[in-house]
PyMOL commands that place a pseudoatom at each C-alpha (Angstrom):
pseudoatom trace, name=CA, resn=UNK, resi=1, chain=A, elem=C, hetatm=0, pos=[-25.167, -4.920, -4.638]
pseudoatom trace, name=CA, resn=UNK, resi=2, chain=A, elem=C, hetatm=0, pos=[-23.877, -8.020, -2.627]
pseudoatom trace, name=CA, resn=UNK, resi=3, chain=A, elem=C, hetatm=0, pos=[-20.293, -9.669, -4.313]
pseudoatom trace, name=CA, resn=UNK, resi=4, chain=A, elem=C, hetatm=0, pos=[-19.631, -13.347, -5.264]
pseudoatom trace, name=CA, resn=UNK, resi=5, chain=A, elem=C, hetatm=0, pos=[-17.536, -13.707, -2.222]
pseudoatom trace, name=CA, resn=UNK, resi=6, chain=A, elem=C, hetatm=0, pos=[-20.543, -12.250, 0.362]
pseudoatom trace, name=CA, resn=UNK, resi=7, chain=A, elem=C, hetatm=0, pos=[-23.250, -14.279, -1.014]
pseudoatom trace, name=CA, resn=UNK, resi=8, chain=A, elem=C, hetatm=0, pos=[-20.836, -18.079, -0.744]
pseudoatom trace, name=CA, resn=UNK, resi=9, chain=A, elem=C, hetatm=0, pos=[-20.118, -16.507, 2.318]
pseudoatom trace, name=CA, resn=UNK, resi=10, chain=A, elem=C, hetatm=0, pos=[-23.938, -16.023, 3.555]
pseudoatom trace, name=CA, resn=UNK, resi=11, chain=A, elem=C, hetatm=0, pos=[-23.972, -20.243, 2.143]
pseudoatom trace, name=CA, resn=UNK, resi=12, chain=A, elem=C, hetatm=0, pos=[-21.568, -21.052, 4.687]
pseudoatom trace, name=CA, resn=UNK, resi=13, chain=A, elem=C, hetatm=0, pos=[-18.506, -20.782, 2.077]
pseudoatom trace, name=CA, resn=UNK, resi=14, chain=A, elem=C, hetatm=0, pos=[-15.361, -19.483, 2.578]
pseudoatom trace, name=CA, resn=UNK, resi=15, chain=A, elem=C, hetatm=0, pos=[-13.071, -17.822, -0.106]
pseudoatom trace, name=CA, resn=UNK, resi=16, chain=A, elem=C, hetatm=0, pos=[-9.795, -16.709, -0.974]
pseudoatom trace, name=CA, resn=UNK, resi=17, chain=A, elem=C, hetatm=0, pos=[-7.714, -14.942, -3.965]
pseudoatom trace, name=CA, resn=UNK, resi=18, chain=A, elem=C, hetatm=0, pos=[-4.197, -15.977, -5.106]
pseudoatom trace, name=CA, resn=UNK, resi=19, chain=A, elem=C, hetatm=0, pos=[-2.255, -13.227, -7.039]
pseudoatom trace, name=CA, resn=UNK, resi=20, chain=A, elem=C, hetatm=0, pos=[0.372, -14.173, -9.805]
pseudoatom trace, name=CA, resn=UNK, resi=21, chain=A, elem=C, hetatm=0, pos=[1.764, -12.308, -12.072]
pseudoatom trace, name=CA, resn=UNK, resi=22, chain=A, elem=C, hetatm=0, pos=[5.604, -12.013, -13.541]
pseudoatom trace, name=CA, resn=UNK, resi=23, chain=A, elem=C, hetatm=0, pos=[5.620, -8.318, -11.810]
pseudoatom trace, name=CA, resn=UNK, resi=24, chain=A, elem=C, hetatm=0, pos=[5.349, -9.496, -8.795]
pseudoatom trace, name=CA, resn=UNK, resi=25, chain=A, elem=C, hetatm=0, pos=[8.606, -11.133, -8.821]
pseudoatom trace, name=CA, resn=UNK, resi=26, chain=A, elem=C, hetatm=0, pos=[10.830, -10.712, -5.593]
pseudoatom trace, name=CA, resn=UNK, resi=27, chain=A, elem=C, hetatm=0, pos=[13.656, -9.131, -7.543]
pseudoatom trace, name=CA, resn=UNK, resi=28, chain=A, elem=C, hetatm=0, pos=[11.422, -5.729, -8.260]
pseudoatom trace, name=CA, resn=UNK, resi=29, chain=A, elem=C, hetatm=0, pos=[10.998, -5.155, -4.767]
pseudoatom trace, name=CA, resn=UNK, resi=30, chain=A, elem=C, hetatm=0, pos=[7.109, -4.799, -4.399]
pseudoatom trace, name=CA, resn=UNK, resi=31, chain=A, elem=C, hetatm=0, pos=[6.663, -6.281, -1.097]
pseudoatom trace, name=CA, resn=UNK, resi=32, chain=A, elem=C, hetatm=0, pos=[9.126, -3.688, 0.105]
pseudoatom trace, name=CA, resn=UNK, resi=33, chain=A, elem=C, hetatm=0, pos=[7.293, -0.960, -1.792]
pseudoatom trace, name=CA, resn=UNK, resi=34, chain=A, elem=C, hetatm=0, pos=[4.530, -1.700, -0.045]
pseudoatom trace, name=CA, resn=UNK, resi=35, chain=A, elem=C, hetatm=0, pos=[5.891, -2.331, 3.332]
pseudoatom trace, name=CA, resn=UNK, resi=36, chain=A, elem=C, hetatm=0, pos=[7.180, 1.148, 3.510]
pseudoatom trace, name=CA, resn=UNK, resi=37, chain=A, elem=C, hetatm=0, pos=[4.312, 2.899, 2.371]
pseudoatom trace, name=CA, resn=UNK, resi=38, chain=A, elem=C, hetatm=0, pos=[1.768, 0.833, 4.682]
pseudoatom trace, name=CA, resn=UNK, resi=39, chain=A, elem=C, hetatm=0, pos=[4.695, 2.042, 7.577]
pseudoatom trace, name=CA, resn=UNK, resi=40, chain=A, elem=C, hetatm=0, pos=[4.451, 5.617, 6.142]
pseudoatom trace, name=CA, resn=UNK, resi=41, chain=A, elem=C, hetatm=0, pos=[0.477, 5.789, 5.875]
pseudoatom trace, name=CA, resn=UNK, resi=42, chain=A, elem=C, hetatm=0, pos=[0.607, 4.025, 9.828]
pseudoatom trace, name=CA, resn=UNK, resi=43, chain=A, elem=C, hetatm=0, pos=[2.505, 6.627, 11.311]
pseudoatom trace, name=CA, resn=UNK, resi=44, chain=A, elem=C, hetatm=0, pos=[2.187, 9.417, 9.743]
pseudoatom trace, name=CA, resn=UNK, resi=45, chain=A, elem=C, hetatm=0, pos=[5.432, 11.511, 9.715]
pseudoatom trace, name=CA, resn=UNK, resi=46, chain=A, elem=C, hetatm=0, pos=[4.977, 15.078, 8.519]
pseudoatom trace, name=CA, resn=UNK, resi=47, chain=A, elem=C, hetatm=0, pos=[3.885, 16.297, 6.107]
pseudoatom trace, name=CA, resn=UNK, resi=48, chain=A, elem=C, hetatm=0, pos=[1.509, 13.087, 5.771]
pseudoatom trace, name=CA, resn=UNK, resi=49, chain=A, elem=C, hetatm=0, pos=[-0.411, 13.781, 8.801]
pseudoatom trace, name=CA, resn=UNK, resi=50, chain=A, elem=C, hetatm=0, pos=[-0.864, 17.480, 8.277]
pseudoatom trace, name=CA, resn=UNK, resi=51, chain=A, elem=C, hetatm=0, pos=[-2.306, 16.165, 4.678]
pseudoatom trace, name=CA, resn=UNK, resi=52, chain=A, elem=C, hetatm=0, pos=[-4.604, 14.124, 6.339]
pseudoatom trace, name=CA, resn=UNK, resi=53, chain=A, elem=C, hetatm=0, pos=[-6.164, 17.314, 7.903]
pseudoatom trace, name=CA, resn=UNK, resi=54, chain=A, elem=C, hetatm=0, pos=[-7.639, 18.443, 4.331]
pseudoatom trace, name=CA, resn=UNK, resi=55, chain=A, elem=C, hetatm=0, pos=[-10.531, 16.642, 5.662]
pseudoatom trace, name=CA, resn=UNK, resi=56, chain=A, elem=C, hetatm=0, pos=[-12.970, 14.128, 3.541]
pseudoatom trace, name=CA, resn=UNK, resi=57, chain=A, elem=C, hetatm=0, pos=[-11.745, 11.906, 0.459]
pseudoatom trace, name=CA, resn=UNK, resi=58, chain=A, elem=C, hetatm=0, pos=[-9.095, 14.558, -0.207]
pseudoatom trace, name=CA, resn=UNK, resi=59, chain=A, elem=C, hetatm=0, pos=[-7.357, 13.926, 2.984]
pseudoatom trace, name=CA, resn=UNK, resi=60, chain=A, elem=C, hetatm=0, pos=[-7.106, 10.670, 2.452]
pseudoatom trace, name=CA, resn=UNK, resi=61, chain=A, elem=C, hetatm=0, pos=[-6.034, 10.734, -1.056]
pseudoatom trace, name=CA, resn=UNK, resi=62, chain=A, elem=C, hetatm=0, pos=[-3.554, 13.209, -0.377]
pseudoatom trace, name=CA, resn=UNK, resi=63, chain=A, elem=C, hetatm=0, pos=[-1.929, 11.416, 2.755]
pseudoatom trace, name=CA, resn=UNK, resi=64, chain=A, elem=C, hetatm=0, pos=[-2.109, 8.413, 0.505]
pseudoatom trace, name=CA, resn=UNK, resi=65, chain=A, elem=C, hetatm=0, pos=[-0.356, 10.306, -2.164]
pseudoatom trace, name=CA, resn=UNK, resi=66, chain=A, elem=C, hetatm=0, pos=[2.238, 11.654, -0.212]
pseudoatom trace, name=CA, resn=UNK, resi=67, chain=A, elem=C, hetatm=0, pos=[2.985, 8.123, 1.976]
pseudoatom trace, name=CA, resn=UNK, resi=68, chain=A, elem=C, hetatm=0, pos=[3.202, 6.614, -1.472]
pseudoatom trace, name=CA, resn=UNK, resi=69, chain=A, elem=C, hetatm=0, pos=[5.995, 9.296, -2.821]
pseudoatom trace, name=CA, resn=UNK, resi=70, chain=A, elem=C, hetatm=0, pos=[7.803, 9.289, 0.309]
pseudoatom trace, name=CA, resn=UNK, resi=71, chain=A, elem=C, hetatm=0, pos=[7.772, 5.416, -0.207]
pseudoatom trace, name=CA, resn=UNK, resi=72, chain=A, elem=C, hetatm=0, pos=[9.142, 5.395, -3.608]
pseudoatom trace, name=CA, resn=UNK, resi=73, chain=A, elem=C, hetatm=0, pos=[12.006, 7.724, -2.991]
pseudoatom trace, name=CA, resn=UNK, resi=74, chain=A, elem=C, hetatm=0, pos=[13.168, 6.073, 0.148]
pseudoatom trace, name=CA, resn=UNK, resi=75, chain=A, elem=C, hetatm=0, pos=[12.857, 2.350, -1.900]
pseudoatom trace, name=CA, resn=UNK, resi=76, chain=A, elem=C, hetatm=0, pos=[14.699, 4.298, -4.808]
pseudoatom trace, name=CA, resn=UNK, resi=77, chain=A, elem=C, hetatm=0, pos=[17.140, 5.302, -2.301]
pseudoatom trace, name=CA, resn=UNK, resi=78, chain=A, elem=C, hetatm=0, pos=[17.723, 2.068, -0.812]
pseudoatom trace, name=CA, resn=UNK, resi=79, chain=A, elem=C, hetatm=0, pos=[18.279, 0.177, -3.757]
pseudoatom trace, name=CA, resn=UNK, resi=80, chain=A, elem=C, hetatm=0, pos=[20.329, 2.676, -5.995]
pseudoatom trace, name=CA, resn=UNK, resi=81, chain=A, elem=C, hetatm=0, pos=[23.132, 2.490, -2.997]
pseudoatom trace, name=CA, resn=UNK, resi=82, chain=A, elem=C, hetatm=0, pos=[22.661, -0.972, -2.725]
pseudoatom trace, name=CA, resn=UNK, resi=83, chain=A, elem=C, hetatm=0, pos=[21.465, -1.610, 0.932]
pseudoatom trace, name=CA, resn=UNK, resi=84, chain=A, elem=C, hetatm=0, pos=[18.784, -4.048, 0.231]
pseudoatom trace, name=CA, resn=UNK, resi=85, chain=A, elem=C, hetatm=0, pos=[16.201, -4.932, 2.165]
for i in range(1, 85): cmd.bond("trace and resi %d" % i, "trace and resi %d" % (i + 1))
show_as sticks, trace
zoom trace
């Protein structure tokens, strides 16, 4: 099943999505959430690559898992002593 966005763009159409939402709000920190984590699932530190060895979806989900976790403690970490980002 071909999407809106792959059929305007097999008419010569280009298109684009725009995100808003009060959540995303600098002051909770999301972008910085999520720049860690991408870091985390990039590298790979242990134990996130030896999750990755599971092999199939569950390798993924599980380094995904874990980079995400990692993420959130270090962020958690970060803010509750006031460092910033």
């Amino acid at each position: 099943m071909e999407t809106v966005a792959e059929t305007l763009k097999g008419a010569g159409f280009a298109t684009g999505a725009f995100v808003g939402a009060f959540v995303l709000d600098r002051r909770f920190g999301l972008e910085q959430g999520f720049l860690l984590f991408r870091t985390l699932d990039a590298i790979k530190p242990y134990p996130i690559w030896k999750l990755e060895r599971l092999g199939g979806a569950w390798g993924v989900m599980a380094d995904d898992l874990a980079a995400g976790l990692i993420a959130a403690v270090l962020l958690a970490t970060i803010l509750h002593f006031g460092f910033g980002m």
